[in-house]
N, C-alpha and C positions, 0 to 999 in steps of 0.2 A: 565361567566368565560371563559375568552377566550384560546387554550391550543395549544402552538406550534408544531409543526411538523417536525423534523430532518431526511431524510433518502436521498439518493441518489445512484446511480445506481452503480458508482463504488465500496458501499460498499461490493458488491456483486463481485467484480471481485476478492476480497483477494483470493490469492490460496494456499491454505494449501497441496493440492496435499491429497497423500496416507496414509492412518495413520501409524504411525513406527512402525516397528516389530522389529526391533532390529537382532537377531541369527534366527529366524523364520520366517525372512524374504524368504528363502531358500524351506520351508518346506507351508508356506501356498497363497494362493491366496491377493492380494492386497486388501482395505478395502479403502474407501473416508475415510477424517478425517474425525473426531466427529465434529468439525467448520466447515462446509461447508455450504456454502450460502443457501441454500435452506429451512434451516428452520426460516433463517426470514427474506428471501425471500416471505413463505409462510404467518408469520405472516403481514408482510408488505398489501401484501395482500387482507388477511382477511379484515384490515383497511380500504381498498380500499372499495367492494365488498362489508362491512354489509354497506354503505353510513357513516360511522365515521366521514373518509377522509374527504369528505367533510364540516363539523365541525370545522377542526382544521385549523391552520394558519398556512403556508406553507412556513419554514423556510431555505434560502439556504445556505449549508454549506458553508466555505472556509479554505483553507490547514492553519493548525498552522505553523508559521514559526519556523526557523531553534530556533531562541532567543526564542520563547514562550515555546517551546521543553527544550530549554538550562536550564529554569527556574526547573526543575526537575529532569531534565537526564543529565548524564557526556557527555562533547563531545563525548568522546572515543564510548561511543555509540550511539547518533546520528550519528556516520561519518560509524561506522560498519551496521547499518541498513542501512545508506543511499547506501554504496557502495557492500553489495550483493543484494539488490534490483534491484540496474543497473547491475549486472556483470551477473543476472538470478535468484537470489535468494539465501535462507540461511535458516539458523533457529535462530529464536529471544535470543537464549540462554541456552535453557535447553533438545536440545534434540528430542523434542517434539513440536516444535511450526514453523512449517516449511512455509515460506513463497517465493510466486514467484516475478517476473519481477513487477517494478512497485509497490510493496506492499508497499515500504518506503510511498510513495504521498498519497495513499488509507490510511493507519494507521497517518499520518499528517492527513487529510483529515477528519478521525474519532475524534482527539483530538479537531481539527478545526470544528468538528459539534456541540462539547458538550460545546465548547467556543460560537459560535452560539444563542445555546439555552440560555447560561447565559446574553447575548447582550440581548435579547427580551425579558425575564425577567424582568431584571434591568432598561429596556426603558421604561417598562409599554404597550408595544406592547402585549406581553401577560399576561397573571397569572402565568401560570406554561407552562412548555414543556417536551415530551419527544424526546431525541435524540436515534433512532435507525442506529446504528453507526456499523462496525466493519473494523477490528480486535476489540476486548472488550480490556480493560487496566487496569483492579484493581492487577492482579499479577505482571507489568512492576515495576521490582525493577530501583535505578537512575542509576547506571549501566549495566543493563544486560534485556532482555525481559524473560517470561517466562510463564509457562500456557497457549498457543495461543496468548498471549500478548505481543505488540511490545513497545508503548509506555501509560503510565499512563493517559488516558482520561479525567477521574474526577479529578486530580492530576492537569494538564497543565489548565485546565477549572478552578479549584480554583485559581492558582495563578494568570490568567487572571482577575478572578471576584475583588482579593486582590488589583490588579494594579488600577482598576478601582474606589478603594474606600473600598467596601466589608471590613468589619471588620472579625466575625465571623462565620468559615463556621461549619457545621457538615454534616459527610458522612455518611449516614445508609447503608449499604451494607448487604443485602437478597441474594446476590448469596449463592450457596449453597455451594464456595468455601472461604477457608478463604481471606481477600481481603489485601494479605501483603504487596504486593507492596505501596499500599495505607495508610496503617501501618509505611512502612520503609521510605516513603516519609517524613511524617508529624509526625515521636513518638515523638521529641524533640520540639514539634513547639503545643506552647498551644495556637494559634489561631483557629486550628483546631479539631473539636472533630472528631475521627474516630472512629465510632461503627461497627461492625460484626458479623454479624448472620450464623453461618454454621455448615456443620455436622461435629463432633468432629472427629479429626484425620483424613478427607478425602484425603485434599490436600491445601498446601504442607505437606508434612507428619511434625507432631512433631510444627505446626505454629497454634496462633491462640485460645491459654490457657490462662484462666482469668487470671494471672498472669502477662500477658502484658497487663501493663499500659501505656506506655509511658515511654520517658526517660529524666533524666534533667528537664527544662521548662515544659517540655510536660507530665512529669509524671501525669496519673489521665485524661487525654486526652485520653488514646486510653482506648477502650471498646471494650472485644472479650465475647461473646455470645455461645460457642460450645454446639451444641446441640446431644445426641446420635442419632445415626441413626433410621431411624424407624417415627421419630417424625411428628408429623403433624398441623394441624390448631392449636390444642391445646395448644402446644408447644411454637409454634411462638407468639401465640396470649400473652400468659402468660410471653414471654420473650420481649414482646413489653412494654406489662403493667406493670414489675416488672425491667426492664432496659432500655429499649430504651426508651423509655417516658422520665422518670424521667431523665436521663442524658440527654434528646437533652433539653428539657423543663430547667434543670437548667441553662446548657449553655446558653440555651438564643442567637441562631444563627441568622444571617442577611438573611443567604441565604443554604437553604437546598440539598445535593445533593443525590441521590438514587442510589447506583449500581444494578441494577434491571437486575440480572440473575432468570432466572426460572428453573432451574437445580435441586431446591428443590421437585419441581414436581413429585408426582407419577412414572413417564412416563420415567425419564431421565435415561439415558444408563449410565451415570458417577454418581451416585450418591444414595442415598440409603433413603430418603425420603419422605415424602408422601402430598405435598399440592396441592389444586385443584385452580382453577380457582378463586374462591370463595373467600379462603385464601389470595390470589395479592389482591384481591379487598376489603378486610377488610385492609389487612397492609398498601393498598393506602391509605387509609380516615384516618388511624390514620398517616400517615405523612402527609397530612394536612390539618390536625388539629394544628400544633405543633405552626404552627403560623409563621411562614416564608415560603418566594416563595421557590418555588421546582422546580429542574431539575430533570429527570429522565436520566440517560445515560445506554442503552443497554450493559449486560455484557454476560454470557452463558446461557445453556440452550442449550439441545442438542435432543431434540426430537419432530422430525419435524410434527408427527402428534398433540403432544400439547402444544407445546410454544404459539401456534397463539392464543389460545383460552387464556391463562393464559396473553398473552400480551394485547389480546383486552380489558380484566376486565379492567386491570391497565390505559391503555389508555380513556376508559368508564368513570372511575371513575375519571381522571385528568380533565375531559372536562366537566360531570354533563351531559353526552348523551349516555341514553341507545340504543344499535341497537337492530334490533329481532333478531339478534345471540343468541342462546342456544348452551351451550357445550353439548356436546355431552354425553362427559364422567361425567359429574359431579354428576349424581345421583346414581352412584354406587360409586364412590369415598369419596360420603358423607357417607355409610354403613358400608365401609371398615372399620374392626377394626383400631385402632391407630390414628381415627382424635381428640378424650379426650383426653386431659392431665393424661400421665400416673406419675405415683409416679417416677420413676426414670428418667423421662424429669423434672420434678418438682425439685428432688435435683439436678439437672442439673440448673436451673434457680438463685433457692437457691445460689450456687455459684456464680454465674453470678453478681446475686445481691449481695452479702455480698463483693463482690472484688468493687461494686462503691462505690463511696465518691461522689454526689453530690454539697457539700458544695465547693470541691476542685476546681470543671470548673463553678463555678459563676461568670458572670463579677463581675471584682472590679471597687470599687467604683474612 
C-alpha cells in the first residue's frame, strides 16, 4: 500500500505574525500566533527521523490556479488575498487570521498540494496520501477567509477531482473545529457528503448543530457531529460507529477526503478535548475501511509538542509501516478519566444520530 507524501518548504514560510490582542494589545507582551510553523514543522519531522519518510512517495506540489480557486471562491476574494499579499500582507477576513508578504502563492500552493495528492490517487501512483499543507482551509468561506484560513483546500481539491471525472466525494472532517467553510461550500450541492466531528460551540460560535443538514438539493448531505467538550476516544469512536460510518457507507463515495486537524488532542491550547495518539490511529483505519481511496489534507492543531506524535499515527496507519516511535504521552493519557464514553457524550451522539437519514444520500438508481 503505497502512501503519498505532500509537504514543501514554503508551507512553512506562512506568516501569521503575533497573535491579536485587540484593546490589550497596549497592556501586554506580544505572543506568536497559535498557526506558526513550527509545529508541523516538528511533525514534519518526526516523519523524517522515525525513517517513515522514507516509505512514502514523494509528492510535488504545484500553485492552484487563479480558475481552480475561482471554482469555490468569489473573485472579489481571490483579487483581495492576492493584492495584500503583494502590498505586505492582511488578514484573511475575520480579524484573526493575519497573513504576510507572499502568503497568497503559499495558501495557492496549499490548495495546489491537496489537488496533488488527488492526481496520485486517481493515477494509481499511490493508494492514499497525506498532504501536509498550510495555511489549513476548512473554515475559508467562498467569499471571505477565516479561522487561519485563506482558501478552502479540500474544497478547490474536490472540485479538481469532480473535473477530472470523480462522481461522489465525502469529507470527514476530525478537526476539532467545526469545518463551515467546507459546509457553506457544498450545503446545496448533494454530490457531496460533508460530515463534521467537533467540540460543540467551540468555533465559530453558534456553527455546526445537528440541525444542519443541507440546503435545497443538498439537504441530508451535510452531517454535523457536536461533541461536548471533555470527550474523548470514547466519544469519537461511538460517533464514528453510530454516524460517520453509516452515512459515508450509504453514500457510497468515489473518493474520500479527511480534514485531519489534531486540535482535539489533549494538549491543544484552543480546544478542550481529550484524544491521544492512539484515538488518530483507530479513526484512520475506520476511514479506510469505508472503501474509497483517501486523501488526507493537513488542518489545525496547535500544540507543538503533540501534533507530531498524533500526526505520525495517522501517517503509520495510511502506509501499514510502523516506526519505533513511542509517544511519549500516551500512557498516562490512556488513564485519564474521560477516555469511556460518558452518558452525556452518548446523548450527544444519540442526536447526532437521530438528525441522519441514511436512505436520503443513497445513490439513485
Amino acid at each position: 500500500m503505497a502512501t503519498g507524501w505532500v509537504c514543501h518548504e514554503r508551507y512553512f514560510w506562512h506568516d501569521t505574525g503575533t497573535a491579536p490582542l485587540g484593546a490589550s494589545a497596549d497592556h501586554l507582551e506580544p505572543l506568536r500566533h497559535p498557526d506558526h510553523p513550527g509545529t508541523k514543522r516538528r511533525f514534519r519531522n518526526l516523519v523524517e527521523v522515525s525513517g517513515l519518510l522514507d516509505a512514502l512517495v514523494p509528492l510535488k506540489p504545484r500553485p492552484a490556479t487563479e480558475d481552480e480557486l475561482l471554482r469555490v471562491h468569489t473573485e472579489a476574494h481571490v483579487t483581495r488575498m492576492r493584492e495584500l499579499s503583494e502590498s505586505g500582507g492582511g488578514d484573511a477576513g475575520d480579524g484573526g487570521s493575519p497573513f504576510g508578504r507572499g502568503s497568497y502563492e503559499i495558501a495557492a500552493l496549499a490548495a495546489g498540494g491537496v489537488i496533488t495528492a488527488v492526481d496520485a490517487v486517481l493515477s494509481g501512483t499511490v493508494s492514499n496520501a497525506y498532504a501536509l499543507v498550510r495555511p489549513p482551509g476548512h473554515h475559508a468561506l467562498p467569499d471571505r477567509g477565516m479561522g487561519f484560513c485563506m482558501f478552502g483546500n479540500i474544497a478547490v481539491a474536490a472540485e479538481h477531482a469532480r473535473s477530472r471525472g470523480v462522481g461522489r466525494i465525502a469529507v470527514v472532517d476530525w478537526d476539532v473545529h467545526h469545518g463551515n467553510g467546507t459546509q457553506a461550500i457544498f450545503e446545496a450541492d448533494p454530490g457531496v457528503l460533508a460530515v463534521s466531528l467537533h467540540q460543540d460551540g467551540l468555533f465559530p460560535e453558534a456553527a455546526g448543530a445537528v440541525t444542519e443538514r443541507g440546503i435545497g438539493a443538498g439537504e441530508g448531505f451535510t452531517v454535523n457531529v457536536p461533541l461536548p467538550a471533555g470527550s474523548g476516544s470514547g466519544a469519537y469512536l461511538d460517533a464514528f460507529d453510530r454516524v460517520v460510518e453509516p452515512a459515508v457507507r450509504a453514500f457510497r463515495p468515489d473518493l474520500v477526503f479527511v480534514a485531519s486537524g489534531f486540535d482535539a488532542s489533549a494538549f491543544d491550547p484552543l480546544a478542550r478535548m481529550s484524544l491521544h495518539s492512539d484515538a488518530y490511529r483507530w479513526l484512520t483505519s475506520r476511514v479506510l475501511s469505508l472503501g474509497a481511496p483517501v486523501v488526507v489534507a493537513h488542518e489545525g492543531g496547535y500544540s507543538p509538542e503533540y501534533v507530531p506524535f498524533c500526526g505520525l499515527a495517522v501517517v503509520e496507519t495510511l502506509s501499514g509501516v510502523r516506526t519505533p516511535v513511542t509517544d511519549p504521552f500516551l500512557g498516562s493519557l490512556l488513564t485519564v478519566p474521560g477516555q469511556d464514553l460518558a452518558a452525556h457524550q452518548r446523548e450527544a451522539v444519540d442526536r447526532a444520530a437521530a438528525a441522519l437519514d441514511p436512505e436520503a444520500v443513497r445513490p439513485r438508481p
